[in-house]
VOGU-3710 file (C-alpha; in Angstrom, 3 decimals, decimal comma):
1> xxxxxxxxxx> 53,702/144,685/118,396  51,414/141,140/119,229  49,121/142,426/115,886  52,419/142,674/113,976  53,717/139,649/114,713  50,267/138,050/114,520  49,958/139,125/110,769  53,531/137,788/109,882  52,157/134,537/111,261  49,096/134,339/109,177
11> xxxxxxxxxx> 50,689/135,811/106,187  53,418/133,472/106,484  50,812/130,174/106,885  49,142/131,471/104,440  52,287/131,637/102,007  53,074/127,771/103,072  49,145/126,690/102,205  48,786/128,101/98,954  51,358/125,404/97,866  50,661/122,310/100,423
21> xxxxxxxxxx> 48,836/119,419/99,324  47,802/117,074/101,696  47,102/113,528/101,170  43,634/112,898/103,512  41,489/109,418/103,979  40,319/106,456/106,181  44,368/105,011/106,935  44,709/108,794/108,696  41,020/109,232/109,910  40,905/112,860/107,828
31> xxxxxxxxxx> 43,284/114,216/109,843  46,160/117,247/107,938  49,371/115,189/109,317  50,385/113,973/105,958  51,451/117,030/103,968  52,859/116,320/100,425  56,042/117,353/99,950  58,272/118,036/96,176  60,462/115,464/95,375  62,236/114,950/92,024
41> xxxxxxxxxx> 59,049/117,475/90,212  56,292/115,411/91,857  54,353/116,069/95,242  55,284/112,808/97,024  53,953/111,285/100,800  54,498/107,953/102,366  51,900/106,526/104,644  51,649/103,405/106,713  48,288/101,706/107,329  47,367/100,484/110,606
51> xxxxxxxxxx> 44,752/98,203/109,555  43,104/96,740/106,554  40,556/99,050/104,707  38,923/96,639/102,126  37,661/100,348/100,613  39,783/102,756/102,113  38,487/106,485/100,725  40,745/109,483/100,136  41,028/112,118/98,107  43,781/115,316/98,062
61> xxxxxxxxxx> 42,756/118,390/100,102  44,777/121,829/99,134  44,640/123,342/102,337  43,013/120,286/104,365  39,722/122,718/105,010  37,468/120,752/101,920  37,564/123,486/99,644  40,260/122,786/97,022  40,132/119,155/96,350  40,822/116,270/93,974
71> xxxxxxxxxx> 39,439/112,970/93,635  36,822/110,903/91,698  34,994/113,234/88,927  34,936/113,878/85,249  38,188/112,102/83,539  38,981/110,856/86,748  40,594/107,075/86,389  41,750/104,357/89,484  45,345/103,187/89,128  46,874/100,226/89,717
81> xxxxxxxxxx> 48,996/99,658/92,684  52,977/99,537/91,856  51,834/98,946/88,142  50,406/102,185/86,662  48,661/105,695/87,087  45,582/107,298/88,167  44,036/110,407/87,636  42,434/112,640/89,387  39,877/115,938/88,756  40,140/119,031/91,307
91> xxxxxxxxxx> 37,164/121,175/92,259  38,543/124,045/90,495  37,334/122,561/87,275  33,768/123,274/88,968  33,084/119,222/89,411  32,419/118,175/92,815  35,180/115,232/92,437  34,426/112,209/95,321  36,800/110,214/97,419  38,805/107,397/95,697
101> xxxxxxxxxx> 37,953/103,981/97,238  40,967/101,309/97,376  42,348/98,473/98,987  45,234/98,977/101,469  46,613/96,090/103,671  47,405/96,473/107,473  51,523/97,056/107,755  51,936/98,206/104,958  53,641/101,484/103,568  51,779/103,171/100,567
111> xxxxxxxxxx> 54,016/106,204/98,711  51,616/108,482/96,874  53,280/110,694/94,165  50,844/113,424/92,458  51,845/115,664/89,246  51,044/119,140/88,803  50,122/121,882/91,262  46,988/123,656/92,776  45,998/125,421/89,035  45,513/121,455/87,664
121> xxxxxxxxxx> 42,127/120,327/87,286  43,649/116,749/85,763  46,359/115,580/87,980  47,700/111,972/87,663  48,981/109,788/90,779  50,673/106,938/91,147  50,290/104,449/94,359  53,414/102,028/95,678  52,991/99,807/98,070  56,294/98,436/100,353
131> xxxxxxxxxx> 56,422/96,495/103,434  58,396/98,500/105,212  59,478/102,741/104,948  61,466/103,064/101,912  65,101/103,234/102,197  67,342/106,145/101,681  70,165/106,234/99,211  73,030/107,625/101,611  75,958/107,237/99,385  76,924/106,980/95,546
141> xxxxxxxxxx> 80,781/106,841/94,103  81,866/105,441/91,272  85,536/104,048/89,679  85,967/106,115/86,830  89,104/107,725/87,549  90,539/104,055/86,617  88,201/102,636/84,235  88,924/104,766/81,206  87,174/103,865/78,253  85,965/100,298/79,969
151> xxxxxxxxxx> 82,759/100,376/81,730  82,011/102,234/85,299  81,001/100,847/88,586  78,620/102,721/90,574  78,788/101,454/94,180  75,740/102,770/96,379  74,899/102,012/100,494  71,613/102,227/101,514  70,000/103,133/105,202  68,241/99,642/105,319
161> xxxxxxxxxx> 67,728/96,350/103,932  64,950/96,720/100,656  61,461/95,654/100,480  61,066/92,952/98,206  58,635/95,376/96,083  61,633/97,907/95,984  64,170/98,181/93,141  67,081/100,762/92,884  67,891/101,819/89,136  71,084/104,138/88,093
171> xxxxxxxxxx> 70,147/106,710/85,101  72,288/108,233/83,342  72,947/110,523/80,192  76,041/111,037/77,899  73,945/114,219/75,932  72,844/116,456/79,141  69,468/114,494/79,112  68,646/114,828/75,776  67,751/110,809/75,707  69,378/108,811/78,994
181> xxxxxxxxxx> 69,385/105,006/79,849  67,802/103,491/82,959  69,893/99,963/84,418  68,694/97,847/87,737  71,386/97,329/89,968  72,453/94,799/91,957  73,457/93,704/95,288  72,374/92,553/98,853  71,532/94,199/101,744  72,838/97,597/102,254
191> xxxxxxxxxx> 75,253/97,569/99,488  74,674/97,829/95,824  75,967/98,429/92,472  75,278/99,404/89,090  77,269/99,469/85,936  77,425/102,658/83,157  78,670/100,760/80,485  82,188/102,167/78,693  81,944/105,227/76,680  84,594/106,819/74,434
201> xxxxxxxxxx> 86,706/109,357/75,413  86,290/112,521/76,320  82,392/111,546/76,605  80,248/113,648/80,021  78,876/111,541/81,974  76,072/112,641/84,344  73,524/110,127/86,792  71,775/109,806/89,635  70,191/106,720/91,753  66,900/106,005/92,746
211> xxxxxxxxxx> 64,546/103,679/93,938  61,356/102,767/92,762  58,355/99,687/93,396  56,793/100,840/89,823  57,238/97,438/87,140  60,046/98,053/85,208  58,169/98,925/81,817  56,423/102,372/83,647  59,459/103,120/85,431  61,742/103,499/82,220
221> xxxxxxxxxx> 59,083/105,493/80,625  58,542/107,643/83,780  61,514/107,279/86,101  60,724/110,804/88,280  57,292/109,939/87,989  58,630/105,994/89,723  60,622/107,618/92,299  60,257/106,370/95,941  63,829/107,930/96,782  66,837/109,203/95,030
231> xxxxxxxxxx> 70,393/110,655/95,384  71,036/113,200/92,486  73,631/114,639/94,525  71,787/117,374/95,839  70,107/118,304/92,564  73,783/118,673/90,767  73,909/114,963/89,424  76,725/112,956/89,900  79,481/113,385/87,173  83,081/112,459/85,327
241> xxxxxxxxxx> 84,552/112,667/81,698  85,962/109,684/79,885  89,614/109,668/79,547  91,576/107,475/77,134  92,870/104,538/78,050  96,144/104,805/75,607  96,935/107,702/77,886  98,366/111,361/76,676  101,043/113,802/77,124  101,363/117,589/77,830
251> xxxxxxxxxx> 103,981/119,663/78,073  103,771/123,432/78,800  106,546/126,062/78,805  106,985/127,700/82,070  107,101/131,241/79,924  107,256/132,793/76,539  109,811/131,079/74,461  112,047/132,547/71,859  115,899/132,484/71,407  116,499/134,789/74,766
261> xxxxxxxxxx> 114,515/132,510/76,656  115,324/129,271/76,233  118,353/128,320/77,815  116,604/127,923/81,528  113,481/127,326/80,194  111,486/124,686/81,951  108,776/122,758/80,719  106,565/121,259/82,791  105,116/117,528/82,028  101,636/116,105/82,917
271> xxxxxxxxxx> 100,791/112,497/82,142  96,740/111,325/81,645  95,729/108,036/81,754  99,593/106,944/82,308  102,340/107,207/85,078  106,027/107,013/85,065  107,958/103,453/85,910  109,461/104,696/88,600  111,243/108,308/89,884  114,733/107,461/87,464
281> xxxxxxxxxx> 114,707/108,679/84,456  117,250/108,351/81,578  117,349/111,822/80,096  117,865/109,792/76,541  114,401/109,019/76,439  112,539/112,388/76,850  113,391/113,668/73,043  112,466/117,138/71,691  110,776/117,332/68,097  111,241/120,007/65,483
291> xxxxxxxxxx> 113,383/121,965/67,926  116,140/124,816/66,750  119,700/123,926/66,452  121,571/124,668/69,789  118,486/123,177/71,649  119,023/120,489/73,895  118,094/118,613/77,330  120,230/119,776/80,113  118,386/117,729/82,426  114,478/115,691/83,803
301> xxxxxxxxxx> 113,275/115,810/86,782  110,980/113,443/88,802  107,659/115,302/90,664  105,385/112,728/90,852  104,210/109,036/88,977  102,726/112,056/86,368  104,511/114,628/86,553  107,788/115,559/85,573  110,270/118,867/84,294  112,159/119,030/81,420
311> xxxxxxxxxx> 115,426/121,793/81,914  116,339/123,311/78,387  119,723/124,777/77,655  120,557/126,651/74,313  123,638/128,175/72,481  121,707/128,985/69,170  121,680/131,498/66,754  118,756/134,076/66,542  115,590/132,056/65,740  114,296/134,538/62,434
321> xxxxxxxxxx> 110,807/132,119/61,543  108,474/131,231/64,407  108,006/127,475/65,216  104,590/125,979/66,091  105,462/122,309/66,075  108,018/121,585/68,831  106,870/118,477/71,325  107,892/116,362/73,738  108,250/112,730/72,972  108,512/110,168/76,124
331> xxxxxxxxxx> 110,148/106,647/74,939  107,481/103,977/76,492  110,989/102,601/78,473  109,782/105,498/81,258  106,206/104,723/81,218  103,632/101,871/82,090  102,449/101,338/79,135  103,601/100,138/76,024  103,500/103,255/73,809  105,809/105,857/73,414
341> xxxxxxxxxx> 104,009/109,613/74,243  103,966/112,950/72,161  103,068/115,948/73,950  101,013/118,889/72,727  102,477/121,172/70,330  104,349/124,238/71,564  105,516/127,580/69,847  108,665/129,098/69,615  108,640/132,753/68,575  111,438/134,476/66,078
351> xxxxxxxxxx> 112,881/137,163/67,484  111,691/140,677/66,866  113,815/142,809/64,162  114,640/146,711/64,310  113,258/147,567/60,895  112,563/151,034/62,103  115,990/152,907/60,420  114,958/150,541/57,264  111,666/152,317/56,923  113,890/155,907/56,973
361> xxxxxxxxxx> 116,655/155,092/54,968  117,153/157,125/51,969  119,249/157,498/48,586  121,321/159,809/47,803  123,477/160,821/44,835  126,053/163,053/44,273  126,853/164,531/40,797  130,101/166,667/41,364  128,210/169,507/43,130  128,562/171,103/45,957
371> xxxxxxxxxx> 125,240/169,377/47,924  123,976/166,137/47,809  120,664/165,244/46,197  118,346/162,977/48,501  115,297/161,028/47,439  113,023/160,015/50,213  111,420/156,353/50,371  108,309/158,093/48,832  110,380/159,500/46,238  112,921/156,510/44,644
381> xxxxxxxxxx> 110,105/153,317/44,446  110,505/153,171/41,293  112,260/156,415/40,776  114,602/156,229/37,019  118,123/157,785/38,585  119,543/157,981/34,878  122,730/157,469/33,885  125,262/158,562/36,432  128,666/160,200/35,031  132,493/159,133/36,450
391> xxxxxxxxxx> 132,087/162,011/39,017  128,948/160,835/40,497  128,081/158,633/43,111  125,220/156,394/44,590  124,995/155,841/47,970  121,950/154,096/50,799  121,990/156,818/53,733  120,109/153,890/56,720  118,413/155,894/58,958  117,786/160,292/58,349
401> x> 117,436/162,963/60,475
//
């Protein structure tokens, strides 16, 4: 049982190696404590230096035993602190890539990000430098239940007050990332916002925050690449649709109508983008378009500031031809806003017809003898009867047996 549970140790290490990457050098004398973890595609570490290393060495260790490595070798480049990339050159290229030798000042916070994974021999890195841990984006909401078409306020709380190197950004998409915009936000300590500006209706709207102490040129060409933290609402994306600031109307039938059905029929009212003046309505100005004679309004009711029910009563005739253009039309006296509302179009079927003893009717004539003569449908389109004598007769027999 101890070998057992021995082996699902090691294979289990083993499993967790194969993908670790740990950052190793003079600010954490060589030692495996700071493992590189994914975050937003890129293996990512934070470190803080205790004192100043004029030429602090390091280098990236795949399983902090000196076999797997990448540093300083062929194609290898230094970058520049909060500014641009590096790159570095792993031994599985078969170079024997060196430490990287760099500045780092005491107190202060260095955020490695790497690309790639253990099959890379080029990998490039980025270095930021903060004076403190950088914060966490806790919380992200926005306004656009209210904004409409205008533009969209995204208000985000941090854990801490920024560095003075850190800026957070909003990005955002209205084509599921097929290009996206990046805007700096603003605000003092905890509490910030950024702006999405207005879009047209019925536009998708996805974003995310994030931080970042990259200049502002590198981070808008590589914004996951920037990343110190983020919020991307656990890996969903934050996300609304644009509504129309005119508002709209639907109406929807409660059931099937035809001329059976609708006296009692309900329909049921939904405002977007608008709300009713208050919960009294005067039933002359809810107004039904293209309806059947004998339709009428028996009476509104109030649900909510958008919702409402419309009672139908109807002493009609058959309806024989099925309408597909009856609305809803709410005078702008009930509403907020200025402008009258026209719901959705809604059918009304015709009633069905027994054609059934039609289809088996037949024609008989009678010519003075003693039995009838009958011609089936099949038989009289188009059938020549002749001329029929004073003792004959034509008659339509509906239905046969």
């Amino acid at each position: 049982m101890k070998r057992l549970f021995f082996m699902i140790v090691t294979i289990a290490f083993a499993m967790v190696n194969s993908y670790a990457q740990y950052l190793m050098g003079d600010f954490n004398t060589w030692q495996a404590e700071d493992l590189m973890t994914e975050s937003y595609s890129y293996y990512s570490v934070t470190v803080d230096v205790a004192s100043d290393l004029p030429s602090g060495q390091f280098l990236v260790d795949q399983s902090a035993d000196g076999v797997d490595t990448w540093g300083d070798a062929t194609d290898s480049y230094y970058p520049v602190v909060n500014m641009s990339e590096g790159q570095m050159r792993g031994s599985i290229s078969g170079d024997a890539p060196v430490t990287f030798a760099m500045s780092f000042t005491a107190g202060k916070f260095y955020t490695f990000r790497l690309e790639g994974d253990e099959t890379w021999w080029n990998r490039k890195f980025v270095i930021m430098e903060t004076d403190a841990m950088p914060v966490d984006i806790l919380t992200v909401s926005d306004n656009s239940l209210t904004e409409n078409e205008n533009d969209v306020t995204v208000s985000i709380t941090l854990s801490g007050v920024l560095s003075i190197q850190e800026t957070v950004y909003l990005r955002y998409t209205t084509d599921s990332w097929s290009t996206s915009s990046i805007v700096a936000c603003s605000g003092s300590g905890t509490d910030y916002l950024g702006v999405i500006p207005g879009q047209v209706a019925s536009t998708n709207i996805e974003y995310y925050v994030f931080s970042s102490a990259m200049e502002s040129t590198f981070v808008s060409l590589y914004p996951d690449f920037s990343t110190l933290k983020g919020n991307n609402n656990s890996g969903s994306n934050f996300t609304y649709t644009v509504t129309s600031s005119s508002g709209s109307l639907t109406a929807t039938p409660t059931g099937e109508m035809n001329s059976t059905s609708l006296d009692g029929m309900v329909l049921d009212l939904v405002l977007i983008s608008e709300s009713f003046v208050d919960g009294t309505f005067e039933q002359t100005n809810f107004t039904l378009n293209n309806a059947p004679a004998g339709l009428t309004i028996n009476g509104v009711l109030y649900s909510s500031p958008t919702e409402a029910n419309i009672q139908l009563a109807y002493t009609g005739d058959p309806i024989m031809t099925e309408i597909n253009d009856f609305n809803v039309t709410i005078a702008a006296a009930e509403l907020d806003g200025a402008t009258d509302l026209t719901s959705n179009n809604m059918t009304i079927y015709a009633d069905e017809t027994d054609t059934e003893s039609l289809y088996d009717a037949a024609v008989l004539t009678w010519e003075g003898g003693a039995e009838d003569i009958e011609y089936l449908v099949d038989d009289f389109d188009g059938h020549d009867f002749g001329t029929l004598n004073a003792s004959s007769s034509l008659y339509l027999k509906s239905g046969k047996d």
